[in-house]
N, C-alpha and C positions, 0 to 999 in steps of 0.2 A: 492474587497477584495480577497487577494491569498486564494486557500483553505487549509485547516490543513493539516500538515505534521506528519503522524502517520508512526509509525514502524511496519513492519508485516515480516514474516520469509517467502519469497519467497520458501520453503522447502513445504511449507504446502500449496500450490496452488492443489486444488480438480477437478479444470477444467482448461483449458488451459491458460483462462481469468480470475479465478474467487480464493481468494485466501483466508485462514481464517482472520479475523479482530479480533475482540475481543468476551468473554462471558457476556459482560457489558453494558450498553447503555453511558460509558461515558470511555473515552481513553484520555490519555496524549499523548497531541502532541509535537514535534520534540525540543519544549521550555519547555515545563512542562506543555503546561495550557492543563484545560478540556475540550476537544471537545466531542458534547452530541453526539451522532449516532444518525440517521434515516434513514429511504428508501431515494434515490433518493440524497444524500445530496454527493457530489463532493468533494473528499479529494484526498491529493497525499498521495502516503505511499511510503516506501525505505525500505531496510535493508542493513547493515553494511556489506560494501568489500574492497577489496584493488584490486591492479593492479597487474601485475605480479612482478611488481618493491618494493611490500610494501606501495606502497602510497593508499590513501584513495581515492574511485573510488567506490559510494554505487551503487548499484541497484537501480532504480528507476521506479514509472506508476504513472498514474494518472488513478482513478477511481471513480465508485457512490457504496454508500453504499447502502447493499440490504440485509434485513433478510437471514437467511440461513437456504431455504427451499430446500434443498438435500436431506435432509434426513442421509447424513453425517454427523459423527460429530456434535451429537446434543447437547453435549454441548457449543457449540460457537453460541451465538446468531448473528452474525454479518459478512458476506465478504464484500468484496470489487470486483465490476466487474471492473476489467481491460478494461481500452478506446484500440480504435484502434492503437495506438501508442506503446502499448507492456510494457514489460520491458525492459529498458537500463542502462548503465552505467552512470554516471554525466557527466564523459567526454565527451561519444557519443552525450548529449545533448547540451553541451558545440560547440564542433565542428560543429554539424549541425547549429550555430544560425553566424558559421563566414561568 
């Protein structure tokens, strides 16, 4: 099973990896449905961009969700640790699988 595709604002990444997710234990993913939060649980997240042309080109990572014991920002119960993989663009992802 792919895992949930959640919206997060790459603006508000508090560690290089690590970025805010939600203040909720339940988030709507990239369809609408509710996806519950836990430690350890594997989601992609994106936010909305375009290319320099105007076309649609989001951000994109893949990560595990992890309480958000920073000490930042405490009202956000939830980040997301970014895999080794980073953030990219869809395209970049697109290109690297030709």
């Amino acid at each position: 099973m792919k895992p949930a595709r959640i919206q997060v604002d790459f603006n508000e990444l508090i560690e290089s990896d690590l970025v805010l997710l939600s203040q909720q234990d339940i988030k709507l993913d990239y369809s609408g449905q509710e996806v519950l939060l836990f430690p350890g649980k594997e989601i992609d997240i994106y936010m909305d961009d375009t290319d320099e042309n105007g076309a649609v080109d989001n951000l994109v990572a893949s990560g595990t969700v992890e309480l958000n014991k920073t000490g930042l920002f405490p009202i956000c119960k939830w980040n997301c640790r970014i895999n080794a993989n980073g953030i990219q663009h869809e395209s970049e992802l697109k290109n690297n699988k030709k």
